[in-house]
N, C-alpha and C positions, 0 to 999 in steps of 0.2 A: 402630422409629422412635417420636418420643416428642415433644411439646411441651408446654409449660406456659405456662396463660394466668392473668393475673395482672388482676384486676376485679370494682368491688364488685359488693355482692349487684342491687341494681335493675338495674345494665348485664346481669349475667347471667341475671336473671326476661327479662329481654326479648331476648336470644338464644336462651333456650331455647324462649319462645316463637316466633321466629320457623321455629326448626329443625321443632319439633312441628306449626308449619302445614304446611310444607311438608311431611313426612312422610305425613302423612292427607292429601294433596291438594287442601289447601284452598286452594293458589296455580296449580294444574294449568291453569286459564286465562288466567293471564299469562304462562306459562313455554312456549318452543317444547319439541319432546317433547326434543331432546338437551337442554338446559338441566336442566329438569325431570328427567332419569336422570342429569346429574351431580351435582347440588344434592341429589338423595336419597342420589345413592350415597355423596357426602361429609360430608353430614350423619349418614348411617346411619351412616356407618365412625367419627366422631366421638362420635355418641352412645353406641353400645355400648363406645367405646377411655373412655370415665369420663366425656366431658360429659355424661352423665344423671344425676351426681350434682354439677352445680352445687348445687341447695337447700341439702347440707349441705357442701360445701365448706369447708374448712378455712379459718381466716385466715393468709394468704401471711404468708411471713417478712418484718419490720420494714423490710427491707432494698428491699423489692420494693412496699409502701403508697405512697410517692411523697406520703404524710398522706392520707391516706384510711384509717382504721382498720378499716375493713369490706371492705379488698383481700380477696379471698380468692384460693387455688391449684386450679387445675381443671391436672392432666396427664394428657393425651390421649395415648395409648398403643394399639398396632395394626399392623397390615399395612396399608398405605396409607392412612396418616391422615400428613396435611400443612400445616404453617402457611399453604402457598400456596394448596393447593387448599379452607382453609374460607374464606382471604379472598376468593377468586375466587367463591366457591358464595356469601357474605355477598354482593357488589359484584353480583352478578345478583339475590338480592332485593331489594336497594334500588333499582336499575334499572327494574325491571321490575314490583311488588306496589305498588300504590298505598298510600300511608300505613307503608311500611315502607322510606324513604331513611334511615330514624334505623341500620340495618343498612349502610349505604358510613360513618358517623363510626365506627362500631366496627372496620368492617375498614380503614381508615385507622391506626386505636390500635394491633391488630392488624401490622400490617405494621411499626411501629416496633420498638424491642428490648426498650421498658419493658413492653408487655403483653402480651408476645407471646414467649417465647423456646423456639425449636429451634435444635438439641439439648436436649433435655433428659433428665439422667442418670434411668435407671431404678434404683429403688430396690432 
């Protein structure tokens, strides 16, 4: 399975950040314990399927900027990595982490077809 997210660079410093808190458990006391094992386990499965290389992320083809020249391509690739389950795992941080509601505008963008596209062919 495979998706690819299309966003510039500051959208994605600030998902990576949110992913990385959560990781290291620095959300561990807004999160119930299942919230918490699914937000890791879907961020994890995200982070190692190539979201850990937003920083250098390529610029998305011309096609997919929408004018934003600084679109870049993050394709997330793995065994249970899901367009659904990182919006669902995003929409419980912004829920729930105080000062982190700017994570439900992403998974909103997300859930559209422009930022967001599964299927996506493996290369």
């Amino acid at each position: 399975m495979a998706y690819a997210i299309f966003y510039n660079h500051q959208d994605l410093t600030a998902i990576a950040a949110e992913v990385q808190a959560t990781l290291v458990n620095n959300y561990d006391q807004y999160l119930t314990v299942q919230e918490r094992n699914t937000c890791k386990q879907t961020f994890q499965r995200a982070w190692t399927g190539d979201l850990s290389g937003w920083s250098t992320a390529p610029i998305a083809p011309l096609d997919r900027q929408e004018g934003d020249a600084d679109t870049r391509i993050i394709v997330v690739t793995g065994a249970q990595v899901s367009k659904a389950s990182l919006i669902a795992a995003l929409n419980v941080i912004a829920l729930k982490v105080p000062g982190a509601t700017y994570m439900g505008a992403i998974a909103r963008d997300l859930a559209g077809e422009s930022a967001c596209v599964e299927p996506w062919p493996i290369a």
